[in-house]
C-alpha distance (Angstrom), angle and dihedral (degrees) to the residues before:
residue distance angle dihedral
X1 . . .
X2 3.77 . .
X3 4.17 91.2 .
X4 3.66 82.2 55.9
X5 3.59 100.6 52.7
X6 3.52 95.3 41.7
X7 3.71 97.6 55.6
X8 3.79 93.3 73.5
X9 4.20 94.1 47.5
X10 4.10 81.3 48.1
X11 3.35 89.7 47.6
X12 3.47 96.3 44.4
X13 4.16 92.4 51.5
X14 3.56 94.1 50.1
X15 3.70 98.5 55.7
X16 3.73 93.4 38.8
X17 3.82 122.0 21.1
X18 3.84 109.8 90.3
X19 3.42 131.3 -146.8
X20 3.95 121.4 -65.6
X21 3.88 95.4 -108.0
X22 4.25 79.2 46.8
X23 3.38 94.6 61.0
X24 3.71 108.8 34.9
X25 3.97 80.3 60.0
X26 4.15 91.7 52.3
X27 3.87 73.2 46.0
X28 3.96 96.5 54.4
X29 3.96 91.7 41.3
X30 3.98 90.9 50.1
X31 3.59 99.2 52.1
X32 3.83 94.5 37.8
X33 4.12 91.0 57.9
X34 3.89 85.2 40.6
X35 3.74 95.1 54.0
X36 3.96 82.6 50.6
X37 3.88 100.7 43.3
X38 4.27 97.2 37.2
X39 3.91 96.8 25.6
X40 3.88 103.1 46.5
X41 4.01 85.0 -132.6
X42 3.95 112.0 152.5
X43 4.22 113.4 -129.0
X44 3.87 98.9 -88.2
X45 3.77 98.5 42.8
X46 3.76 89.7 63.9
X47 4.12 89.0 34.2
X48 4.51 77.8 64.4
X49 3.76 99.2 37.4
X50 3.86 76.5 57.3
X51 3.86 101.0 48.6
X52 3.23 92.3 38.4
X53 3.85 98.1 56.9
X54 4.19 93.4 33.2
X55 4.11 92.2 97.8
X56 3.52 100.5 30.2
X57 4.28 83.8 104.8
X58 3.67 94.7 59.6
X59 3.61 99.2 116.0
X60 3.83 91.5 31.4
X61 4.32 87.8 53.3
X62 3.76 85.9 51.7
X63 3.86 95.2 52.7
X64 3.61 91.4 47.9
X65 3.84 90.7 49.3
X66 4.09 86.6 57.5
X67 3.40 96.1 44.9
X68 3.77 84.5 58.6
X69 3.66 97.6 40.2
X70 3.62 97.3 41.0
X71 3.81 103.6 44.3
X72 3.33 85.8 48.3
X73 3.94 101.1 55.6
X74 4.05 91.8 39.0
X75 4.17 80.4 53.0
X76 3.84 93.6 54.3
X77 4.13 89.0 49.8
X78 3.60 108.2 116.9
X79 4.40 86.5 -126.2
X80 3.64 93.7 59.0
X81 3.68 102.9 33.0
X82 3.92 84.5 58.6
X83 3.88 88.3 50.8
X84 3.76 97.7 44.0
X85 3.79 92.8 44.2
X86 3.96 91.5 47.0
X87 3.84 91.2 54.5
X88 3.71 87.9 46.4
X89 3.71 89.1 61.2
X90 3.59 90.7 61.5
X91 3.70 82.3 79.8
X92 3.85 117.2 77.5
X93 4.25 102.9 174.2
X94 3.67 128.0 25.9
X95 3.84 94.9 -106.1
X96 3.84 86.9 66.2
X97 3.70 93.7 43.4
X98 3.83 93.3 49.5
X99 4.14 82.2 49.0
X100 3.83 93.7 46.1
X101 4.11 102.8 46.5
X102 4.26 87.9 52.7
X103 3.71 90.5 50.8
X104 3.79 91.6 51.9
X105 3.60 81.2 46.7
X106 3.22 96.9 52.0
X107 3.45 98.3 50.3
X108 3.76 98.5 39.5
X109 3.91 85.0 53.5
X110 3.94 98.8 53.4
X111 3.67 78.3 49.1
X112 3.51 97.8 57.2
X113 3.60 134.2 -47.0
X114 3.55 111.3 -124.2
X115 4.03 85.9 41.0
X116 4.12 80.4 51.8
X117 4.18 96.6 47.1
X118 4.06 83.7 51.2
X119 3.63 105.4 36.7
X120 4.14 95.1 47.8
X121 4.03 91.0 46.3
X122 3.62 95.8 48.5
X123 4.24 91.9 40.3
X124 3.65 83.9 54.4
X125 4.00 99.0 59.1
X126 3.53 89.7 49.8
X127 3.72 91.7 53.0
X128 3.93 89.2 54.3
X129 3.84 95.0 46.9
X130 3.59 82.8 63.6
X131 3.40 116.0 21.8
X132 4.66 124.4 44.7
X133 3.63 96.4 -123.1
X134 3.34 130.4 167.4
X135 4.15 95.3 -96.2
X136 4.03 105.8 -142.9
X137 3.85 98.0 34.9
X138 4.14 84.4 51.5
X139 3.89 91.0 49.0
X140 3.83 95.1 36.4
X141 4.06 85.3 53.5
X142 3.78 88.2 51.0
X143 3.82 83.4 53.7
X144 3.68 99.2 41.1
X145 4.10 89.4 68.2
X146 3.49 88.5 71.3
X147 3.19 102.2 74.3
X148 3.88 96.2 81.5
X149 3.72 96.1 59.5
X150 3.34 92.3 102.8
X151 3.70 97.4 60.1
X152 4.01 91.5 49.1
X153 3.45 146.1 88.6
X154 4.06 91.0 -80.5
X155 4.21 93.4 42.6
X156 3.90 102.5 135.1
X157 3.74 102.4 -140.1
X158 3.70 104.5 48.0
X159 3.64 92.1 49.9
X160 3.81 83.1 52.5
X161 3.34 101.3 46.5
X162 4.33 88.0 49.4
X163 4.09 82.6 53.7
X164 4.28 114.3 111.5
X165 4.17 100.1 -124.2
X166 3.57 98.6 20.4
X167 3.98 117.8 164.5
X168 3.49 89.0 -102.6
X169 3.89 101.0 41.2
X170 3.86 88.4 113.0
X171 4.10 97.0 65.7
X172 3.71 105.3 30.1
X173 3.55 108.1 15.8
X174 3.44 119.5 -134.9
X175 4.22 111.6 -52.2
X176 4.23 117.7 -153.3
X177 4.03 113.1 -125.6
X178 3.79 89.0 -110.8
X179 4.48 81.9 78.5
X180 3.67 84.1 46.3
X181 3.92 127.1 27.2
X182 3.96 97.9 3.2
X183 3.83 89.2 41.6
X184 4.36 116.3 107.7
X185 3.09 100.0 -113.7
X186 3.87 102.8 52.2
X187 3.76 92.5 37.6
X188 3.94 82.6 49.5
X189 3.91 93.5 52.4
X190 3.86 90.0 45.9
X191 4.00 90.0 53.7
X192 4.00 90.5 42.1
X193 4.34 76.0 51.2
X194 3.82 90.8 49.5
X195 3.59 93.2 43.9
X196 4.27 104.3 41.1
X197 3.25 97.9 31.9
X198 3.97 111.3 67.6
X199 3.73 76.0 38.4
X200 3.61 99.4 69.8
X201 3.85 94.8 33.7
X202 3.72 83.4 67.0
X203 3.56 106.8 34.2
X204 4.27 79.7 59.4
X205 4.25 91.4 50.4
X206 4.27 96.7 117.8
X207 3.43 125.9 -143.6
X208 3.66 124.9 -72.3
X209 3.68 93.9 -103.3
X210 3.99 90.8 50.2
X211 3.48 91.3 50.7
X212 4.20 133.6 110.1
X213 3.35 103.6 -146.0
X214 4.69 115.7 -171.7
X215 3.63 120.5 -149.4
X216 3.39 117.5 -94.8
X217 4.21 87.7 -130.5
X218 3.55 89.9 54.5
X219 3.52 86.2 70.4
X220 3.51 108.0 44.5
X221 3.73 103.9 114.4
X222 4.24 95.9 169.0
X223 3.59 103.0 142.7
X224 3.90 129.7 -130.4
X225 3.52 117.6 -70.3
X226 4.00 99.2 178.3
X227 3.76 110.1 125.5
X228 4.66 102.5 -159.7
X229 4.15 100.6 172.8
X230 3.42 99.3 -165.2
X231 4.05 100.9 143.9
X232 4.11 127.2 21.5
X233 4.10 87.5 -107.8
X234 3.78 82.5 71.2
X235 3.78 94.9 54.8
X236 3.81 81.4 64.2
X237 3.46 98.3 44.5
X238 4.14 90.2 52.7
X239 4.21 91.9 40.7
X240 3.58 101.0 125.8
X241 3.59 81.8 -170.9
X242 4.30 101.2 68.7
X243 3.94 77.4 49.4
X244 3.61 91.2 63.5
X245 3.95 105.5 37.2
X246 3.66 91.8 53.1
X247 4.02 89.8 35.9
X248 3.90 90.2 57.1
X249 3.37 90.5 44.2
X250 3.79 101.1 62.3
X251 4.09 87.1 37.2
X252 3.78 81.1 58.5
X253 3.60 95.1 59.1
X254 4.06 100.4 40.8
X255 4.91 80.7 54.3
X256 3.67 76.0 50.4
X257 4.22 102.7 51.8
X258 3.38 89.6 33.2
X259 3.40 96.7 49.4
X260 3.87 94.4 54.1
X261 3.96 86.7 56.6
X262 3.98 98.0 -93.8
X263 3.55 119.2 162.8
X264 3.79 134.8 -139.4
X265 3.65 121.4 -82.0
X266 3.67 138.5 154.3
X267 3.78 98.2 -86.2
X268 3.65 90.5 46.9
X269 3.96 93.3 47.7
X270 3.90 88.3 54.0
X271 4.09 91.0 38.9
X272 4.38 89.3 57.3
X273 4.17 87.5 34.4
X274 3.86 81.4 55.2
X275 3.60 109.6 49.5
X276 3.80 99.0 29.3
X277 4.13 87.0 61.3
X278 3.79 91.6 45.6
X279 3.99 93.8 56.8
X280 4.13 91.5 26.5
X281 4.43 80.1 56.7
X282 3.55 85.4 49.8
X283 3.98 91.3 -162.7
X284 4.07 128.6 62.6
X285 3.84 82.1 -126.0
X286 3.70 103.9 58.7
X287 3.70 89.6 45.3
X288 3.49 91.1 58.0
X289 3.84 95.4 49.9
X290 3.41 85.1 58.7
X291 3.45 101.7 41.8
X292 4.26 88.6 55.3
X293 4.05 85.8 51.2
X294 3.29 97.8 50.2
X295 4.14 98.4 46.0
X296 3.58 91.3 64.9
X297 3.64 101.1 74.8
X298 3.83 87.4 50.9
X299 4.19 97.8 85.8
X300 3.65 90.9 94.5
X301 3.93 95.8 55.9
X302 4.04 91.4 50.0
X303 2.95 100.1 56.8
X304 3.16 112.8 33.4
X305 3.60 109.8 49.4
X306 3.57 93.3 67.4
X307 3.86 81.7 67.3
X308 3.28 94.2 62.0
X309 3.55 104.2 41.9
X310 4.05 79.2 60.6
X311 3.53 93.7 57.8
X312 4.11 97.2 46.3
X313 3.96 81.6 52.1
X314 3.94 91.0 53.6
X315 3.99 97.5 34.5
X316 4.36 86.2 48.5
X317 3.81 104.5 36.5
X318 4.02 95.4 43.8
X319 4.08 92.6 49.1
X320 3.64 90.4 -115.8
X321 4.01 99.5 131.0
X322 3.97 87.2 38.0
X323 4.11 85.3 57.2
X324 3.76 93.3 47.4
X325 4.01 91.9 47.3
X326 4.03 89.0 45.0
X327 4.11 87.3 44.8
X328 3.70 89.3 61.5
X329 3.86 99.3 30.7
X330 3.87 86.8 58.1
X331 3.54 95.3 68.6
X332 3.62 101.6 37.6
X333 3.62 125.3 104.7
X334 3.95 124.9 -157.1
X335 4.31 96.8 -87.1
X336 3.90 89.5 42.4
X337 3.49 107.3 43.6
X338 3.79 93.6 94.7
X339 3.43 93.7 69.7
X340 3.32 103.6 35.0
X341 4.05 79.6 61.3
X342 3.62 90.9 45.2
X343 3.89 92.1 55.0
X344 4.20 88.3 42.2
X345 3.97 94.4 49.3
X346 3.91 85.1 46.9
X347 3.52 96.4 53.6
X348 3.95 94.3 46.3
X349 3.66 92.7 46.4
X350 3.40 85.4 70.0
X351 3.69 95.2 59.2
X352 4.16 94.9 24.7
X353 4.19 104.6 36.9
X354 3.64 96.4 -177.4
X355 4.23 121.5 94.0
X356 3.65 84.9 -156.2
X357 3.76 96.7 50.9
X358 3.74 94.2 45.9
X359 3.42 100.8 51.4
X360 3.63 90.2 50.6
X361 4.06 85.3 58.3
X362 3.94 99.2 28.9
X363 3.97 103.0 51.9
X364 3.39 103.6 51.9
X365 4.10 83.6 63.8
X366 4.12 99.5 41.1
X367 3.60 99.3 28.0
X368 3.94 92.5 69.2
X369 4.14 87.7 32.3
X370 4.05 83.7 53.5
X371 3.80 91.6 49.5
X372 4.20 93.0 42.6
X373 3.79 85.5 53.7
X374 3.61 103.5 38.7
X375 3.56 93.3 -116.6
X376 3.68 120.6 169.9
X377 4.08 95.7 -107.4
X378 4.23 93.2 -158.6
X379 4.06 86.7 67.7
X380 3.86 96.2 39.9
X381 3.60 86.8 55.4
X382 3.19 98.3 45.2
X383 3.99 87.3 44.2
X384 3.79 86.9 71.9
X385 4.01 93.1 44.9
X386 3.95 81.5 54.2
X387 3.58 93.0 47.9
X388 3.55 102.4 44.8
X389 3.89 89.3 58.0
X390 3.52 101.5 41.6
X391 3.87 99.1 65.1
X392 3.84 87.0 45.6
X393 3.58 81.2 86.2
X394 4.30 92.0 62.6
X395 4.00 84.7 29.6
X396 3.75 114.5 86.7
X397 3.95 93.9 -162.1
X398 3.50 101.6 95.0
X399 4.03 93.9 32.2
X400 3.65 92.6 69.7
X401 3.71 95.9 95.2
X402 3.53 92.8 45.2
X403 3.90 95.0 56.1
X404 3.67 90.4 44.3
X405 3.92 97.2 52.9
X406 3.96 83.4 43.6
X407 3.79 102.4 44.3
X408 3.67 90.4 -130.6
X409 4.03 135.7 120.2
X410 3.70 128.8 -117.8
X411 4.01 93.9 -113.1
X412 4.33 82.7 56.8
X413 3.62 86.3 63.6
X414 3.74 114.9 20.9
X415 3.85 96.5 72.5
X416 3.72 90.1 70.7
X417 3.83 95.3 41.0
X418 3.84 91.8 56.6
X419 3.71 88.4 57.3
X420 3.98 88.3 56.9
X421 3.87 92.3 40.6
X422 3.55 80.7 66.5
X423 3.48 99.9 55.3
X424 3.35 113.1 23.2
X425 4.22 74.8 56.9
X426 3.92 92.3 59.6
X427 3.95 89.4 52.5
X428 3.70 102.9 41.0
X429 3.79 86.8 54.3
X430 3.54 92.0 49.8
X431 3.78 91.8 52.7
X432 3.41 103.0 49.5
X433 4.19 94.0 35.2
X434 4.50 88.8 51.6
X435 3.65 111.6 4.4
């Protein structure tokens, strides 16, 4: 029943969802008139809020570059492509594979979520070297695990919120991770995730003769391992031994962090990525082979996170995401205001991708609406951690290093993630509104 009903959403993607850079202008364009129409703000007011914001994402463009790069060279080492394709194997028909790559999603998302974007992508081509699976449902489930980040051990605005001097401090205090993450109702919407979710990826798989299969060559990303000496710069660029010096080095420093109790974050994930695929390459020159295969899936990510840094600066400086939260607070009363929050931070996630960013616009408006209800604050907060992941799914922000470890498009993908926007949206809502 689920193939069915997905066909026409697939259908309906491929014919009309444009390409990332596309959209994210449609994007631009929509929240410029909207700052205008909503806002009162006159034409160049909203052309600054937009210059002004368009290289705030610099660093955060960067990281997303190396999680790209670097998950993909520490994939093509000869250790972990012998682990990823053995675990692959455990798979024998494509309904299992399309079952296996969202679990290892899954996980690897709860985890983390840059560790999740990388890990699910990279599972996923090792599944289709070995296994014909219908390509874009395969890397779609490998993206669909993502969407429970938020609610994990990674999730941005919990861990805030559970932080001694945080920008909120003053009206809620600061709240432990066992109201947020460790609470029963998120860990019960994150096993509901677990449990539904690699269920409906398969339940969508099509029939053989409906399905785009990808050539397993097309895939094979094993770098060169032909040593040619034919100058004394080449004995360098073969010494297994600079590999290891600076290798160690770097592994020296993650026993250190770790060590002194630090946890995982995006520079840290890209740090161990790093220096495990420069001693795992064993020579400078197999690295670098790598490294010049692996950069050219990155376009997307330059140039289009600029864009969207743009838009956060028009959607916060003209008071249009503050509207939208207010819209929905307005209405709310104290047992519903989760999901009217969940349904607000979903809609401004599509204009303002970032859990950090959002929170920093959304709970200055339903933090003081929580308290002037009586709401329980722990689940409106996590109500806009919920929503900010959920409309990842429709959002092609976060997919971009997905597609470009893949070699797919968002509309190859997005058809099958609007089907579990839908329902993973019915049972988020129900956990946060009963649970």
């Amino acid at each position: 029943m689920l193939n069915k009903a997905s066909r026409p959403l697939v259908s309906l993607v491929e014919k009309y969802l444009p390409d990332p850079y596309i959209f994210v202008i449609i994007l631009t364009l929509v929240a410029f008139v909207a700052a205008m129409v909503f806002e009162g703000h006159g034409p160049m007011a909203v052309v600054k809020m937009w210059g002004d914001g368009f290289w705030n994402l610099l660093t955060f463009s960067m990281q997303m570059l190396l999680v790209l790069v670097t998950g993909f060279m520490l994939a093509s080492t000869p250790l972990v492509r012998g682990i990823l394709n053995r675990i692959a194997s455990l798979a024998r028909t494509p309904g299992q594979a399309i079952v296996l790559v969202t679990f290892v999603a899954l996980i690897a998302s709860w985890i983390n979520w840059g560790f999740g974007l990388v890990v699910g992508a990279l599972f996923a081509k090792a599944l289709a070297r070995q296994i014909r699976v219908h390509y874009p449902l395969l890397i779609a489930s490998a993206y669909s695990g993502f969407v429970v980040w938020h609610g994990g051990l990674a999730g941005s605005i919990p861990l805030v919120i559970a932080t001694k001097g945080h920008f909120t401090e003053n009206l809620i205090g600061v709240i432990d991770t066992s109201q947020t993450i460790f609470a029963f109702f998120n860990l019960a919407i994150v096993a509901a995730m677990f449990l539904v979710i690699p269920a409906i990826n398969r339940l969508m798989l099509p029939d053989e003769k409906d399905s785009v299969f990808v050539d397993p060559k097309l895939l094979d990303d094993e770098p060169d391992t032909r040593v040619v000496i034919n100058r004394p710069a080449d004995y360098l660029e073969n010494s297994r031994l600079l590999a290891w010096i600076i290798g160690v080095g770097g592994l020296a420093f993650l026993f250190q962090y770790f060590v002194n109790n630090g946890g995982l974050n995006l520079n840290i994930v890209n740090f161990l990525f790093l220096f495990l695929s420069i001693i795992l390459h064993q020579t400078p020159k197999r690295l670098l082979y790598s490294l010049n295969e692996a950069v050219k899936g990155g376009a997307g990510i330059v140039i289009q996170f600029p864009f969207y840094a743009g838009i956060m600066g028009i959607m916060t400086a003209s008071g249009l995401a503050a509207s939208i939260s207010e819209g929905f607070a307005h209405i709310a009363t104290a047992a519903s205001l989760p999901f009217w929050t969940f349904i607000s931070a979903g809609v401004v996630n599509i204009f303002v991708p970032s859990g950090g960013g959002q929170w920093a616009v959304q709970a200055p408006v339903m933090l003081p609406a929580a308290q002037q209800l009586g709401a329980d604050i722990p689940r409106v907060a996590m109500a806009v951690a919920w929503g900010d992941a959920w409309t990842n799914l429709l959002q092609p922000f976060w997919a971009l290093p997905v597609l470009a470890i893949a070699g797919l498009k968002a509309k190859d993908i997005m058809g099958y993630c609007l089907m579990l926007l839908i329902i993973t949206g019915v049972i988020i809502s129900a956990g946060l509104t009963w649970l």
